[in-house]
C-alpha positions in Angstrom: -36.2 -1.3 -79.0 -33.0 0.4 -79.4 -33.3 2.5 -76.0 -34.2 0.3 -73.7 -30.9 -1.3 -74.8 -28.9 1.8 -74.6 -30.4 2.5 -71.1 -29.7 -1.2 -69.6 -26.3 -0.8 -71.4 -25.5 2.5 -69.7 -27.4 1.2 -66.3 -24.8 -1.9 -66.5 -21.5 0.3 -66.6 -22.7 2.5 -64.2 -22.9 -0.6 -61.4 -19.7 -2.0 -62.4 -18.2 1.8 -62.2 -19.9 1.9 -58.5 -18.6 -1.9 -57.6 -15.1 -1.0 -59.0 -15.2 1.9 -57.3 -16.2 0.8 -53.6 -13.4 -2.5 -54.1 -11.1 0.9 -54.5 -12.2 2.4 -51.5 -12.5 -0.8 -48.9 -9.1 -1.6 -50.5 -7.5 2.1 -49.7 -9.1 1.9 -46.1 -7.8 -1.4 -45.3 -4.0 0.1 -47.0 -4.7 3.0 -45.2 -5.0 1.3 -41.9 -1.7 -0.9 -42.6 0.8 1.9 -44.1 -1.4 5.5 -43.3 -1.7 7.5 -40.1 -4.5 5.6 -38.1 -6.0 6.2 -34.9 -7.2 4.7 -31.3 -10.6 5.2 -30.5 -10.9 5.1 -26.7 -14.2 4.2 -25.1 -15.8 5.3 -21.8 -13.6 4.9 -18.8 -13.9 6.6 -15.7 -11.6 9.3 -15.7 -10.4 8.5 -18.8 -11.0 10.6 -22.0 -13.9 11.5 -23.2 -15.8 8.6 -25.0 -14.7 8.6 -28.7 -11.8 10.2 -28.4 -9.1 9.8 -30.6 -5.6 9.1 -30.1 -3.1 9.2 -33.4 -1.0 6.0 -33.4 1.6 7.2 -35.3 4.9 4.8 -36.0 3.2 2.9 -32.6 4.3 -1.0 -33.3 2.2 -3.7 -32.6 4.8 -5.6 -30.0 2.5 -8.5 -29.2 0.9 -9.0 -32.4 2.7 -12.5 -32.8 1.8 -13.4 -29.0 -1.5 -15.5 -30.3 1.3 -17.6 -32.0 3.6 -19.3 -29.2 2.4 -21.9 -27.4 0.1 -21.6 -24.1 2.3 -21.3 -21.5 4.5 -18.9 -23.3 1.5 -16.5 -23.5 0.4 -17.4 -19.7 4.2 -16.5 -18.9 4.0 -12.9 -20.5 0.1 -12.3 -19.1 1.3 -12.8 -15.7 4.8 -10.8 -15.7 2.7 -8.0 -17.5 0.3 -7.9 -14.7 3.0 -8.0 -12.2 5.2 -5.2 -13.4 1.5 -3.1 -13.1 1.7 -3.8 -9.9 5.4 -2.4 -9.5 6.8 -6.4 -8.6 9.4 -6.0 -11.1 12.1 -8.0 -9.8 9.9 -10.9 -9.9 9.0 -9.9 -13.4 12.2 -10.0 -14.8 12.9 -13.5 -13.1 9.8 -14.9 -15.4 10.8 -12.5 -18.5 14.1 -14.3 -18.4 13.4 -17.2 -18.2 11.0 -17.0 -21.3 13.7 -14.9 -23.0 16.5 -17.6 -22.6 13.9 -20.2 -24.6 12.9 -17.8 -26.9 15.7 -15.0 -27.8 14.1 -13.5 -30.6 10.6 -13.2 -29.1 9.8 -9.0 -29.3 6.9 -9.5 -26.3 9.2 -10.9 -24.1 12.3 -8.5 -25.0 10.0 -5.8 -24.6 8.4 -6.5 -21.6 11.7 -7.3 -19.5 13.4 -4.0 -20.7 10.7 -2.2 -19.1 11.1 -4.1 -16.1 14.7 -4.0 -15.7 14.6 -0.1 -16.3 12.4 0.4 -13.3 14.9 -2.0 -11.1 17.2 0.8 -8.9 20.0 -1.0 -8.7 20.9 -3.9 -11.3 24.6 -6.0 -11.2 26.8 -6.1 -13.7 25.3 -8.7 -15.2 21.8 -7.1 -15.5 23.2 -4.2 -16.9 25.2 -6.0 -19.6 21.8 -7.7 -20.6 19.8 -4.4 -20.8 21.7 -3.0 -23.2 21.8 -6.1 -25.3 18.2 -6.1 -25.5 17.8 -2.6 -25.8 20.3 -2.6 -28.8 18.3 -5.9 -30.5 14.8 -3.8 -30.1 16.8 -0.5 -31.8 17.7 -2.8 -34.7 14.3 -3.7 -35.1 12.5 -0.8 -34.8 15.0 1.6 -36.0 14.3 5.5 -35.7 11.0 5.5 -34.2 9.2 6.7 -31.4 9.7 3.1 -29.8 13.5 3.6 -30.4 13.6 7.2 -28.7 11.7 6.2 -25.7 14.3 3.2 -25.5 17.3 6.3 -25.5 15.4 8.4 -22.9 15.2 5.8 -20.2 19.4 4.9 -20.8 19.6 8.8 -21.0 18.2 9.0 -17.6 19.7 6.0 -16.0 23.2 7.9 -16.9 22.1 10.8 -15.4 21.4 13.4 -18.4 17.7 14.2 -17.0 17.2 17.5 -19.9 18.0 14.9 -22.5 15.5 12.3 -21.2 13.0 14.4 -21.2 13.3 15.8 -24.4 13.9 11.8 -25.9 10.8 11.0 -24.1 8.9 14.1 -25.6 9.9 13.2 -29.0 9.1 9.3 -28.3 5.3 9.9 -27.8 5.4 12.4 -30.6 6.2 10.0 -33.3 4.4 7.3 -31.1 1.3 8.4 -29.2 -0.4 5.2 -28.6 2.7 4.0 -26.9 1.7 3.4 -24.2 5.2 2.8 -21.7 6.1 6.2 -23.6 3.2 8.6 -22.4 3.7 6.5 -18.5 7.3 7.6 -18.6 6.7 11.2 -20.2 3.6 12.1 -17.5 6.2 10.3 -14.6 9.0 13.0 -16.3 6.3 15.6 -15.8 5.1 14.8 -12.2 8.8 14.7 -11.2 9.5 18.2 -13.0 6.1 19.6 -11.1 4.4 19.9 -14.1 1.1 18.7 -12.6 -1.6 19.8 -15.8 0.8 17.9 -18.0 1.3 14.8 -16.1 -2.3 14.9 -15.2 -3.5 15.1 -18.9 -1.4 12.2 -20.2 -2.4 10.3 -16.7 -6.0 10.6 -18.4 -4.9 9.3 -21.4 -2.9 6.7 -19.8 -6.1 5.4 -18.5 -8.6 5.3 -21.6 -5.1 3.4 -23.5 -5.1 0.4 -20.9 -8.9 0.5 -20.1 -8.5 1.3 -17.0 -6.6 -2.0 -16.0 -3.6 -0.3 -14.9 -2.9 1.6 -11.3 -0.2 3.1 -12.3 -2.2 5.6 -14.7 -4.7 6.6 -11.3 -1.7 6.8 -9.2 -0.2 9.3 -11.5 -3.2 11.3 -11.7 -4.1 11.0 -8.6 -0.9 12.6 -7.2 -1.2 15.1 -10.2 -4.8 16.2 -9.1 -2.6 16.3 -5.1 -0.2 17.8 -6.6 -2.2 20.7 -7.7 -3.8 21.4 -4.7 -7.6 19.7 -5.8 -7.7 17.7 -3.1 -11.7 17.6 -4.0 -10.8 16.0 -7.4 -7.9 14.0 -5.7 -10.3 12.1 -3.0 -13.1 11.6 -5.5 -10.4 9.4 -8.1 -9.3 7.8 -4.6 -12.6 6.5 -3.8 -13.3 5.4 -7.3 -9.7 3.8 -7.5 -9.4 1.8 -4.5 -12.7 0.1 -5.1 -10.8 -1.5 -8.0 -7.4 -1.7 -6.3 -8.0 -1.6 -2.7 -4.6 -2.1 -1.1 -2.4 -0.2 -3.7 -0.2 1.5 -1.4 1.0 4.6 -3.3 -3.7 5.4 -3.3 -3.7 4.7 0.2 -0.9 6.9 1.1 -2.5 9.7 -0.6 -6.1 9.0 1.4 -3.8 9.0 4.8 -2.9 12.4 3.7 -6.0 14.0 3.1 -7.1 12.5 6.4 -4.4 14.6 7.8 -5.4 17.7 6.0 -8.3 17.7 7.9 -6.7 16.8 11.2 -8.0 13.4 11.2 -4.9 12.0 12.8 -5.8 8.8 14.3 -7.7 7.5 10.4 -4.3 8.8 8.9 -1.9 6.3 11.3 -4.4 3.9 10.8 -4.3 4.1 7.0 -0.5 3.7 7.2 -0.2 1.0 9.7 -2.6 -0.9 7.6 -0.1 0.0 4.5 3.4 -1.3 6.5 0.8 -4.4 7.5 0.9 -5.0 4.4 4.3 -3.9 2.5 6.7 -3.4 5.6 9.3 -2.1 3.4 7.3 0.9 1.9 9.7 3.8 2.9 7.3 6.5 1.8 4.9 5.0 4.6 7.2 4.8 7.4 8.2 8.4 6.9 4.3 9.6 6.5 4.0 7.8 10.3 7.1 9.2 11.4 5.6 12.9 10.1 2.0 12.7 11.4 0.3 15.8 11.8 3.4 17.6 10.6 2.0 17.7 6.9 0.6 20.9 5.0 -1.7 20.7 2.1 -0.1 21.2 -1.7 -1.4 23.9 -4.1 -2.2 27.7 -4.6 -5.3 27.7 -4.1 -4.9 25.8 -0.1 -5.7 27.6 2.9 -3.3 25.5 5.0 0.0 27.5 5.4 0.5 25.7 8.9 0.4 22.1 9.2 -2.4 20.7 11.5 0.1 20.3 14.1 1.1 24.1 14.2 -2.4 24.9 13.7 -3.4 22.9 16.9 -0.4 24.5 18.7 -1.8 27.6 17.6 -5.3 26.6 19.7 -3.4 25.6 22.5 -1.4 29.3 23.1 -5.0 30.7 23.0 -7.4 28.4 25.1 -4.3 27.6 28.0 -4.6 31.2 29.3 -8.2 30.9 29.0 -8.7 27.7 30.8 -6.2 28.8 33.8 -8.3 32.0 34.0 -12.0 29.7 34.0 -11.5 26.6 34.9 -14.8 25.9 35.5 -15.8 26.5 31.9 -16.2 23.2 30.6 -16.9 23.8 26.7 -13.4 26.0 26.9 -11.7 23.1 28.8 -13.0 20.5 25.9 -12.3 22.7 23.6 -8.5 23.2 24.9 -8.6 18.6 25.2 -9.3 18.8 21.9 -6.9 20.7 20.6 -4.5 18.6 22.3 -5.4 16.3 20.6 -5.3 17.2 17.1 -1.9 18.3 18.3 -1.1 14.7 19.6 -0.7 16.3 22.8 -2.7 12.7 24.2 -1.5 13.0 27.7 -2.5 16.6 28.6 -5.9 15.9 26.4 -7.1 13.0 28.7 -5.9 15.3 31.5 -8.8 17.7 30.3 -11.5 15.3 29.9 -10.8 13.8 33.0 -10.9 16.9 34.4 -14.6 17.8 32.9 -15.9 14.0 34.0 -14.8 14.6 37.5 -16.8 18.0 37.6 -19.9 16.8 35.5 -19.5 13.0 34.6 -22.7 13.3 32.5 -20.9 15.8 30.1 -21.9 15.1 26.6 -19.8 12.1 25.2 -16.9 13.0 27.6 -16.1 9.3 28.1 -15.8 9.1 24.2 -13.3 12.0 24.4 -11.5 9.7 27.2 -11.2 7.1 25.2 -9.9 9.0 21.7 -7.0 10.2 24.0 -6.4 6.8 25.7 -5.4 5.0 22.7 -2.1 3.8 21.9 0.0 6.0 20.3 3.6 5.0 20.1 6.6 7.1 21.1 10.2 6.2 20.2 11.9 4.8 23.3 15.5 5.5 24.2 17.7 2.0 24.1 19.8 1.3 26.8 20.0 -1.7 25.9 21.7 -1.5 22.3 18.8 -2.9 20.6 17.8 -0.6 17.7 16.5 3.1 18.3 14.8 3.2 15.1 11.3 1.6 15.9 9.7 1.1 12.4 13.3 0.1 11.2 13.7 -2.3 13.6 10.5 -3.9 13.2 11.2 -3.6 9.2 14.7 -5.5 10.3 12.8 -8.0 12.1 10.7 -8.9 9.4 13.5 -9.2 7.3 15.7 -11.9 9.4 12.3 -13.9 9.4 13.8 -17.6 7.5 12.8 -20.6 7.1 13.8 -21.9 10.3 11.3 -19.5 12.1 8.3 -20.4 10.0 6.4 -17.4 10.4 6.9 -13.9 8.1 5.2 -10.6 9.5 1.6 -11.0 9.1 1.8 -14.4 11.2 4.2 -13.7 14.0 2.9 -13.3 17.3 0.6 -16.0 16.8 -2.0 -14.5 13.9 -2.7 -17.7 12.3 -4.3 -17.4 9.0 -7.1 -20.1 10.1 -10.1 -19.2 10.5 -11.7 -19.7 14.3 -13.5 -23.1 14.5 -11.2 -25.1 12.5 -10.3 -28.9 12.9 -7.0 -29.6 13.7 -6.8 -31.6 10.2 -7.7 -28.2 8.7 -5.3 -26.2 10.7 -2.5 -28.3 9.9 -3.2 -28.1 6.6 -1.9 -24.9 6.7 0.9 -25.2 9.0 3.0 -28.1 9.3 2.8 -30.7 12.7 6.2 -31.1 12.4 7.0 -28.1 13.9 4.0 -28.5 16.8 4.6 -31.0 19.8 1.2 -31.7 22.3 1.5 -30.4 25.6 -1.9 -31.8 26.5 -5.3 -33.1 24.8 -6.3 -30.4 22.3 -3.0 -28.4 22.7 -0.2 -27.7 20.9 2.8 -25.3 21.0 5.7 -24.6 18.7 8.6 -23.0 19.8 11.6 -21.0 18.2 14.7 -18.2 18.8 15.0 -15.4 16.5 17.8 -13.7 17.8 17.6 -12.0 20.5 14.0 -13.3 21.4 12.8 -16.7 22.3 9.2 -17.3 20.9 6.7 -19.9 22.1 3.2 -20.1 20.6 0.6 -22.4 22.3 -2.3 -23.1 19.8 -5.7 -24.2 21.7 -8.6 -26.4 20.4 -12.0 -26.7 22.5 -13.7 -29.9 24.0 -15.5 -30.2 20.6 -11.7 -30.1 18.7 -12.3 -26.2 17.1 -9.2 -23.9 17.3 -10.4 -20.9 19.0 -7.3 -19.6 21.2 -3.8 -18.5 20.6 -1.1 -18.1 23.6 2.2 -16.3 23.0 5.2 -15.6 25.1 8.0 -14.1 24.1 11.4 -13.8 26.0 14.1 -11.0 25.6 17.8 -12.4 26.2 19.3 -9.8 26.5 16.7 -6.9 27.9 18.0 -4.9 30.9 16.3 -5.7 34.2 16.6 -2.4 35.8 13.9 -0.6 33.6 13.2 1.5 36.0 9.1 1.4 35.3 9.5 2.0 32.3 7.8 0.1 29.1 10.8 -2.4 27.9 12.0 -2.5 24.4 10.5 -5.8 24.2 6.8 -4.6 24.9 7.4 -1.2 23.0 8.6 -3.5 19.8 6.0 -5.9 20.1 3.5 -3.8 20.6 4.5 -2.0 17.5 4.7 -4.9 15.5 1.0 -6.1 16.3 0.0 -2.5 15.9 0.9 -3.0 12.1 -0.9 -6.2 12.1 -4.5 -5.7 14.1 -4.2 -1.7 13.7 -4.0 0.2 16.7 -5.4 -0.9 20.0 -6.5 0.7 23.0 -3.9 1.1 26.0 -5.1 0.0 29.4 -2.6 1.9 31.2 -1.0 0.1 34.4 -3.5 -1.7 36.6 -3.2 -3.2 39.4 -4.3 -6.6 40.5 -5.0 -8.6 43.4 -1.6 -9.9 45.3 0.6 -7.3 44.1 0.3 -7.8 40.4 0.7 -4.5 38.0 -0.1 -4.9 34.3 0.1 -2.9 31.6 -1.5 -4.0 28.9 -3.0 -2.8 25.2 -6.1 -4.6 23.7 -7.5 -5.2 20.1 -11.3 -6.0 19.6 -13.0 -6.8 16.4 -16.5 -8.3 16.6 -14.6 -11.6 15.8 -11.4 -11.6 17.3 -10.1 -10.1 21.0 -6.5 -9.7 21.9 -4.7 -8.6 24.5 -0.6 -7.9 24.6 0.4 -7.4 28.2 3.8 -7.1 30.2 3.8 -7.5 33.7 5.6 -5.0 36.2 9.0 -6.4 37.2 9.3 -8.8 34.6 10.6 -6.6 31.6 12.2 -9.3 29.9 8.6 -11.1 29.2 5.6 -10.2 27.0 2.8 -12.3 27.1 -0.2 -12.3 24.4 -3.5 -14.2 23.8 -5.7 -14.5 20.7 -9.3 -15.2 21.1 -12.2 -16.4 19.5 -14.1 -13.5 21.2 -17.7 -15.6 20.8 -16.0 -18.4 23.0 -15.3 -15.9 26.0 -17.2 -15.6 29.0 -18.8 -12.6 29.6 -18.1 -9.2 31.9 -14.7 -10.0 32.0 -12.4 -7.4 33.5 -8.5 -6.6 32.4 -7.1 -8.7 35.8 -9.7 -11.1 34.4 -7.2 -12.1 31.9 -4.0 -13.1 34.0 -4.9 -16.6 34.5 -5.1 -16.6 30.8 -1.9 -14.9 30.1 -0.2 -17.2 32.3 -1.5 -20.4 31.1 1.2 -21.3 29.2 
């Protein structure tokens, strides 16, 4: 009986050896995890890391670990400035940070967040400045000598100026702090800016698996790393991927305007920034890629491009000119010399050319496509002689920017774009837009009126027998245009026209036509399968531009461009 005893006695310390020994180990893990080295695991994220990857956290603090603890709104507050800064809206960010900040001085989410936001701000006052480095210094004392607390001296290091030193602050940050996350987006923005592109691209990957992939700023970066690098392949594939999830990002769009233009693609490109200053008017980097079409060349070693598409097209031209003059009745040569034109914007002499093959043989494979891809509008700066602004895309930017209260209308609305849908009640219309600023002309009409200096605007809004909106009218009157234009386009059309360009994208040009009784009109048109507008000025009235907006299912059919006078006339 004795060893059956011994056994269940030895049996019995061996389990309680085991027990003691696993409490040991699930106690040193969870130790481990609080005091030790630990690590993120990242999961899959398209083109993130690899799934399972590892990032060390290092001295990485948890800044919003007491978020779940203030009250509702406060967490609301910080969710929506966080999301707002991704989207580069700092300013407005640090108006909310603040205001949370003021209630709650000590909270570190709050102080965290608006640093970041107020380091990204260009210019900041006195005052702003003043309260950056008082909240700076309180996150320091917290979170003395770590990486958090070097990444806080590399972003005053380069606000002063000392570049070298930021970067090597920033360096050392995400060394001693490699989950962090505002670190590794400032050290891969240090490397793009130094034209380090496989850096900034590899922390740009990272950047994505950290925030999930919920973050634009991490695919801009490696987007423009990838551009930056010359592989335009891998560039446009993370473009279409990205702008699925953030369509109207402008710095993604820009990038897709300029791979249009690597391949010569001019008229997507313009489109692609129109539709980004439709949007953000005050995008600089836009403006100047419109004011450089065509003028681009690809990046990277490995490109082929050591012309830009322009030069390249000019290149065409020098050859296929002698050619052409030599056999003119080689039409293939003569299209192929239109179309170099107009790769190399050149849209006057390319129409020339294609007008040229449809008078000899008007059944000419899609020649009157080729007539129309020259025939669209493509603005020119105009000289002023009338001491209006020179600039075009600043003056429309300037426009936008006197736009008040009094006028009613910002961009996307002037010139009588309504966000209403067609077939709307009046009830619903107004809704949106207030009747106080409408008076009736006549049953189902109304029109609103007002100056922004120098032009007088007067949009007439029209509802059909059965009470649906389905018609805008606009006229707008320069004060101080010059009558003696001498045929040529007016500011006022050239403006306008630019301005609705941004709005609608580009339109076709009619050219001037003329019209019964002595009427000339020159005119630009916008079709959608929805919506058809035509802006029009009207020889020998330069101070006037006319507009209407239609519901195009409510017009009558075969209608002809003198068709439309009656209806730019109206009111």
């Amino acid at each position: 009986m004795s060893i059956p005893t011994t056994f269940a006695r030895k049996a019995a310390y061996v389990f309680l050896i085991l027990c003691f020994a696993g409490l040991v180990a699930i106690g040193g893990y969870r130790v481990y995890n609080i005091y030790g080295p630990s690590n993120v695991s990242v999961g899959s994220v398209p083109y993130g890391l690899a799934a399972g990857s590892k990032i060390s956290r290092g001295d990485t603090p948890d800044v919003f670990k007491d978020l779940s603890k203030q009250p509702v709104q406060v967490q609301a507050e910080l969710r929506r400035s966080v999301e707002l800064m991704r989207n580069r809206n700092y300013k407005a960010a640090h108006e909310i940070l603040q205001s949370v900040v003021i209630v709650f001085p000590s909270l570190l989410p709050a102080l965290w967040c608006d640093v970041n936001a107020l380091f990204e701000i260009d210019s900041l006052s006195a005052a702003d400045s003043e309260l950056l480095d008082k909240m700076v210094s309180r996150l320091q004392t917290v979170h003395p000598s770590t990486g958090l607390s070097s990444y806080l001296d590399s972003r005053k290091a380069y606000r002063m100026g000392n570049e070298n030193a930021s970067f090597e602050l920033a360096r050392l940050a995400v060394s001693k702090a490699p989950a962090l996350y505002e670190a590794r987006l400032w050290l891969a923005t240090l490397f793009y800016k130094n034209g380090r592109f496989d850096q900034a691209a590899e922390n740009a990957q990272m950047l994505i698996s950290l925030s999930v992939g919920e973050d634009v700023r991490a695919y801009e970066l490696l987007a423009k790393a990838y551009h930056g690098q010359g592989k335009l392949d891998s560039c446009e594939a993370l473009l279409d991927f990205a702008l699925t999830q953030y369509p109207i990002d402008g710095e993604l769009q820009l990038l897709k305007g300029f791979l249009s233009e690597y391949r010569g693609h001019f008229d997507v490109a313009e489109k692609i920034y129109n539709r980004i200053l439709a949007l953000s008017p005050d995008f600089v980097k836009a403006t100047e890629a419109l004011s450089t079409l065509g003028e681009k060349v690809a990046p990277g070693a490995g490109s082929l491009a050591t012309l830009s598409p322009q030069d390249r097209a000019q290149v065409a031209v020098d050859i296929l000119e002698p050619m052409v003059a030599r056999y003119p009745e080689n039409l293939p040569l003569r299209e192929a010399l239109g179309l170099a034109y107009l790769k190399g914007r050149i849209f006057d002499q390319a129409k020339a050319q294609f007008m040229e093959i449809a008078a000899q043989d008007p059944d000419y494979p899609d020649i009157a496509q080729r007539i129309k891809e020259a025939s669209a509008v493509h603005i020119v700066p105009v000289q002023n002689n009338a001491g209006l602004a020179s600039d075009l895309n600043r003056a429309v930017d300037s426009l936008r920017g006197k736009l008040g209260p009094s006028t009613k209308h910002d961009f996307t609305t002037m010139l009588g774009h309504y966000l209403v849908r067609y077939g709307a009640s009046p009830k619903e219309f107004f809704k949106h837009y207030s009747i106080t600023n409408f008076r009736p002309v006549k049953t189902n009409v109304w029109q609103e009126s007002f100056y922004d200096p120098p032009y007088m605007h007067k949009y007439t809004v029209v509802f059909d027998s059965l009470n649906r909106f389905n018609e805008v009218h606009v006229s707008v009157f320069d004060s101080s245009a010059n009558s003696n234009h001498l045929g040529m386009a007016p500011e006022v059309f050239t403006r306008l026209l630019k301005q609705n360009s941004r709005i609608s994208g580009i339109g076709n040009s009619t050219g001037e036509t003329d019209c019964d009784d002595g009427v000339v009109i020159d005119a630009a048109v916008w079709e959608t399968q929805d919506n058809f507008e035509i802006l029009a000025r009207f020889i020998g009235k330069p101070q006037e531009v006319r507009m209407v907006r239609f519901d195009k299912k409510a017009l009558p059919p075969g209608l002809k461009l003198c068709d439309y006078i009656p209806y730019l006339n109206q009111y």
